[in-house]
N, C-alpha and C positions, 0 to 999 in steps of 0.2 A: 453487884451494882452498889453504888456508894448511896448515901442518905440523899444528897443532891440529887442523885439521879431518881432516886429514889419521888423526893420531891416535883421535878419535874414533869415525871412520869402523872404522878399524880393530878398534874395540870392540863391532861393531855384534851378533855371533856370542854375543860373552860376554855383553853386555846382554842380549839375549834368553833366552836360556839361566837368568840368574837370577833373571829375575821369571820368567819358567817355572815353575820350581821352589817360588818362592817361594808360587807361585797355588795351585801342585800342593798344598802345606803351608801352607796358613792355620792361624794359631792366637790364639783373641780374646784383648784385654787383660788381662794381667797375667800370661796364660800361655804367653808366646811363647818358650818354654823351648827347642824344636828350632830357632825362625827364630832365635834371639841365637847360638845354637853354629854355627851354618851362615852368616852374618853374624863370626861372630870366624873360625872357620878358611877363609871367603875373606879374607881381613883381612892374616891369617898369611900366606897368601903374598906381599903385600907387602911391598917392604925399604923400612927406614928409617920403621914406622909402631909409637908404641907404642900398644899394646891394653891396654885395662880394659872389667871390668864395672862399672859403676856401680853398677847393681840387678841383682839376678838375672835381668831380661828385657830390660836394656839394654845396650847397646854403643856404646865410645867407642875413636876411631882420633885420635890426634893425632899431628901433622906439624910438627917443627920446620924453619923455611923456612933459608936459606943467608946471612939478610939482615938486617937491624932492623928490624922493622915492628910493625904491630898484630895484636893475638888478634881470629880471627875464627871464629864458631861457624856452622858447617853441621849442618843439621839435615833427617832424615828420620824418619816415623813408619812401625812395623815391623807393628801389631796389625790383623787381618782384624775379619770382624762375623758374627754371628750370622744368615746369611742362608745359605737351603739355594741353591745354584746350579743354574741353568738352561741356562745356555750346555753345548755339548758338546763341546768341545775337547779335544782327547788329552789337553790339560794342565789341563781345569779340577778345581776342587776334590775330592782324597780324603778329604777329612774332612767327615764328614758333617754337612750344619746350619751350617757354616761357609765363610767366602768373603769373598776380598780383593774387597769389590764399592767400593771406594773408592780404588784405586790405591796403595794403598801397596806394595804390590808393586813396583809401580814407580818409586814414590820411593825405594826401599831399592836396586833395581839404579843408578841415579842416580849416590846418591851412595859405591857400590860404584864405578864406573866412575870419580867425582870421583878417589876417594880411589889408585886405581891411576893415573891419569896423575898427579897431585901427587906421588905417589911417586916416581917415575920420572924426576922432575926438579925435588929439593927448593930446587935453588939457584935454581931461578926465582921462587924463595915465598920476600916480604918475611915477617917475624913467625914466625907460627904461625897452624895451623891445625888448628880439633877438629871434628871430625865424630861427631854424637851420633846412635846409633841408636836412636829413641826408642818405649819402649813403652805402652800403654795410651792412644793418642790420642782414643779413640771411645769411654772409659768413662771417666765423671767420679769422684773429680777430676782426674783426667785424670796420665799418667806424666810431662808435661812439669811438672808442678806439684811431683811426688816429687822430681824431678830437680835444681830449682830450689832447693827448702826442705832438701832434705836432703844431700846431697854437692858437692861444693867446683867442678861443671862449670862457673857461671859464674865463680869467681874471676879477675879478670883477663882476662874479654872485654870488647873494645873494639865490638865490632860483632857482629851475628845477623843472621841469613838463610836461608827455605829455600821451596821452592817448593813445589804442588801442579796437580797433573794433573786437567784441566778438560773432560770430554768434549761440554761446551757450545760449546766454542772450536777453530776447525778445528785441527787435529794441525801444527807446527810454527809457533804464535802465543805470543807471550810478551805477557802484560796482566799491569800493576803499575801502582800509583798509590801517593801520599802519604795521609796521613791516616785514615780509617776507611777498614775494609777489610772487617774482616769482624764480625759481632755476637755477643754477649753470649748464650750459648743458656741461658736458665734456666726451670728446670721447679714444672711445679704437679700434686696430688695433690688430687682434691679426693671426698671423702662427704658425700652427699646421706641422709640419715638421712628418712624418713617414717614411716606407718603400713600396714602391709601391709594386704589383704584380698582379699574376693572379686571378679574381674573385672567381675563385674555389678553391682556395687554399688561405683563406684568414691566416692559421698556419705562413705559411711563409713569410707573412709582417706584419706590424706596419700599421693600416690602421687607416687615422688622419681625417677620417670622424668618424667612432665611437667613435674616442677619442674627435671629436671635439662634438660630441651629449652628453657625460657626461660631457664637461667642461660647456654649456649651462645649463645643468639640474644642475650642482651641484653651478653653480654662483648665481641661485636663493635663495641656502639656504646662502649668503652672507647677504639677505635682511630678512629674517626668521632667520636666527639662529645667527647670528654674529654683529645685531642692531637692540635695544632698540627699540618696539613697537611705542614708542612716539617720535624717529626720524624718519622722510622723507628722503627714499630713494631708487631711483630706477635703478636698472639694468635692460640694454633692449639690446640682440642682435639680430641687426635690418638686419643682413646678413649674411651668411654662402657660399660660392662657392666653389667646389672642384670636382672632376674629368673630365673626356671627353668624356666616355661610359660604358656601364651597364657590360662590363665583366673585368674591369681594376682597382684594385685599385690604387688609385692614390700617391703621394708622399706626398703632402702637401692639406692642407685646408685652407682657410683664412675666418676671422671673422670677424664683423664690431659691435661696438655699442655703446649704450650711458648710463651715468651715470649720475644719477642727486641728488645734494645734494642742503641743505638751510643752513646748517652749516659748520662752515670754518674748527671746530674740525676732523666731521664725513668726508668733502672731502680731507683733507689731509691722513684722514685712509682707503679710499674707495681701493685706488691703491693697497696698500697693502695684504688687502684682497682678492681683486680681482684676483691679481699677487698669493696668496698660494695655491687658489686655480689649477688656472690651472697650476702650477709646481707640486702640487699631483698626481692631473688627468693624466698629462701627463708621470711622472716618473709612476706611477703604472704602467702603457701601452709601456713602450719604446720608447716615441717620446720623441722630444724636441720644441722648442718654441720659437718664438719671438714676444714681445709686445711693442706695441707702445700705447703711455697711453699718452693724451691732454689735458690739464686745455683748458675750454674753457671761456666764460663767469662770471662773478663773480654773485651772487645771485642779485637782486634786491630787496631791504631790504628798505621800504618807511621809510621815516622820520616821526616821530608821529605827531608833530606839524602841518607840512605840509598836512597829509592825513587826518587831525581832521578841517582843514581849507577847504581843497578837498572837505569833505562830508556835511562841512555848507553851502560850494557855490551850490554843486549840490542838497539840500534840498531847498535854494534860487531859483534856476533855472529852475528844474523838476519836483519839489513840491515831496513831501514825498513816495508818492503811487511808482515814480520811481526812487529809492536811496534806494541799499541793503550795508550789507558789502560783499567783495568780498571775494573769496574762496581764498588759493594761489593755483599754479597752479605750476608744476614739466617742463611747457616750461620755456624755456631761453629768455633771451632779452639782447642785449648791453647797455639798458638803464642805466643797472648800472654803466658805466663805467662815467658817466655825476657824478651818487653817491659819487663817491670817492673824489670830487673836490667842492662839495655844498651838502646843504640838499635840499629834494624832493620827489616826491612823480609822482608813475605812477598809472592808472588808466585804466577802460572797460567803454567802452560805448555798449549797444547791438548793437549788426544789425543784429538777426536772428527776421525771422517771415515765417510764414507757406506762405501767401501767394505770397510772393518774391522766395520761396523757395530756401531760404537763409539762413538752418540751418545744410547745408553741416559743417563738419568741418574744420578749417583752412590746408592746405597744399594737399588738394583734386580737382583734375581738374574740379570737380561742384560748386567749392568755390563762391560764389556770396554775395552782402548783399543788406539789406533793404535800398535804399539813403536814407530814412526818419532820420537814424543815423546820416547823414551827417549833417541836424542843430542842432540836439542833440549836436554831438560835437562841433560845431561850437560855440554856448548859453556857453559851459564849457570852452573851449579855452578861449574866448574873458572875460567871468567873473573872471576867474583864474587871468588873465593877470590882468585885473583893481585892484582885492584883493591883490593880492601877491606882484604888487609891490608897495602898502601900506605898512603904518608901520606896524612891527613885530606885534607878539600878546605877550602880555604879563604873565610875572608870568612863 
């Protein structure tokens, strides 16, 4: 075992301890007012880190290294979801209606654990290093986007990085890849407007529930019949509500859902499509229509360089047996909005394992993980940190 690991290991008490807490105290996007003070005064007992708010719900620790190197931005997202929790752990959620069911809890002790071993020995750190504790990940337009457009945290970053906790992937596995990583999540709103009336006489209205069951069936052949087998792309309507009782047709229907693209060509023609569709569907039938259509997210598209460095540290760190490439994956992340401003690269760490029973999937009131991931990531954070803000790689 090396001294790092060594160190880590050491960390293993406190790791735990603060996603505990953190699970204990979820608070959703924008209002992570207790998790950013509880985030700064662990922060505070670090020497040699200085502390800022960003936003009122975010938190920045940077780390002047002992050395000449590059700015290198680490990044964790701090905000829970809207989901009542189900698991019954001593530690699970006191807040009612709320729940870390996405692991940021655990990203946030992560890179909590980063930022205390960097501390501890800032002469081993080329450059600098900022660690952003970032809020509203899961409510668009998302806190990485405030972050970006409004205060000076990328001035002068040469590189970005930061991981997520994958309870698909067994607990101590690091998957990274180049290029598309993760998708574009943008959302659609849509009213189905008909003619109400009486159940038994459906002749004499316009009923925008039927019309709203062929706009669903026929949006699928958007992804089948209207784009190219070897593009990614998904249509998904995640909602449908309309009338008030079984003998009433009703006047209107409304639809909810999501679109997800990797390319910038195929999402600027999604809307489009999407949109002739249900203007078909709906002229055939005699309603009318209103859509409300969302650019959400921009894709997260890794930097090559960066995620060919990503996968030498983590063949460094967890030795080969655990270092895949990653699949991409059709969720969304703000990470990319860090992309547009530096090159970077995001990343999975597992935390699924059968006997944590930790292989719920992300946004599920059983959500839970392995904390064994917690030094996994913790070994990638702090090795990232030391590589990246080293000199470039060459050629």
């Amino acid at each position: 075992m090396t001294a790092t690991q060594d160190r880590v290991s050491s960390l293993r008490e406190q790791l735990v301890a603060w996603r505990r807490h953190l699970h204990m105290n979820p608070e959703v996007g924008f209002h992570e007012h207790k998790t950013a003070a509880y985030i700064e005064a662990e922060l505070r007992k670090m020497p040699g880190l200085t502390i800022s708010r960003p936003t009122a719900t975010s938190v920045l620790a940077v780390l002047k290294g002992g050395q000449p190197g590059r700015t290198v931005l680490l990044r964790a997202d701090i905000d829970a979801l809207p989901i009542t929790e189900e698991n019954t752990f001593e530690f699970a959620s006191r807040n009612a209606g709320v729940m870390h069911a996405c692991g940021h809890d655990g990203h946030t002790a992560i890179l909590l654990g980063t930022a205390k071993l960097l501390s501890e020995h800032p002469q081993d750190v080329p450059g600098e290093v900022r660690m952003i504790f970032q809020h509203a990940e899961e409510i668009g337009p998302g806190g990485a986007e405030e972050l970006v457009m409004d205060t000076p945290l990328m001035d002068g970053v040469d590189v970005v990085t930061g991981l997520h906790l994958n309870s698909q992937l067994p607990a101590g596995m690091v998957a990274v890849k180049p290029g598309a990583f993760m998708a574009a999540p943008d959302m659609l709103e849509l009213t189905i407007r008909g003619r109400g009336g009486h159940g038994a006489h459906p002749e004499e209205a316009v009923d925008p529930i039927a019309v709203g069951a062929q706009v669903v069936t026929n949006l699928q052949h958007v992804v089948s019949r209207h784009v190219g087998a070897q593009d990614a792309l998904v249509v998904s309507i995640t909602r449908f509500a309309s009338g008030t009782t079984h003998n009433v047709i009703p006047d209107t229907a409304q639809l909810m859902g999501t679109v997800r693209t990797f390319d910038p060509a195929l999402r600027e023609k999604a809307p489009k499509l999407i949109e002739r569709v249900i203007r078909g569907v709906c002229d055939a039938h005699g309603a009318t229509y209103e859509l409300k259509y969302e650019f959400g997210y921009r894709p997260v598209i890794n930097t090559d360089w960066v995620a060919a460095q990503l996968k030498d540290i983590a063949l460094e760190t967890v030795g080969t047996e655990h270092v895949q490439d990653a699949k991409p994956t059709m969720g969304g992340e703000d990470f990319s909005a860090y992309l547009e401003k530096a090159p970077g690269a995001y990343f999975n760490v597992g935390s699924g394992s059968d006997e944590c029973d930790s292989r719920w999937p992300h946004h599920h009131p059983r959500f839970t993980i392995d904390e064994t991931s917690l030094e996994t990531g913790v070994r990638m954070l702090h090795a990232a940190a030391l590589k990246l803000t080293g000199p470039p790689p060459q050629g």
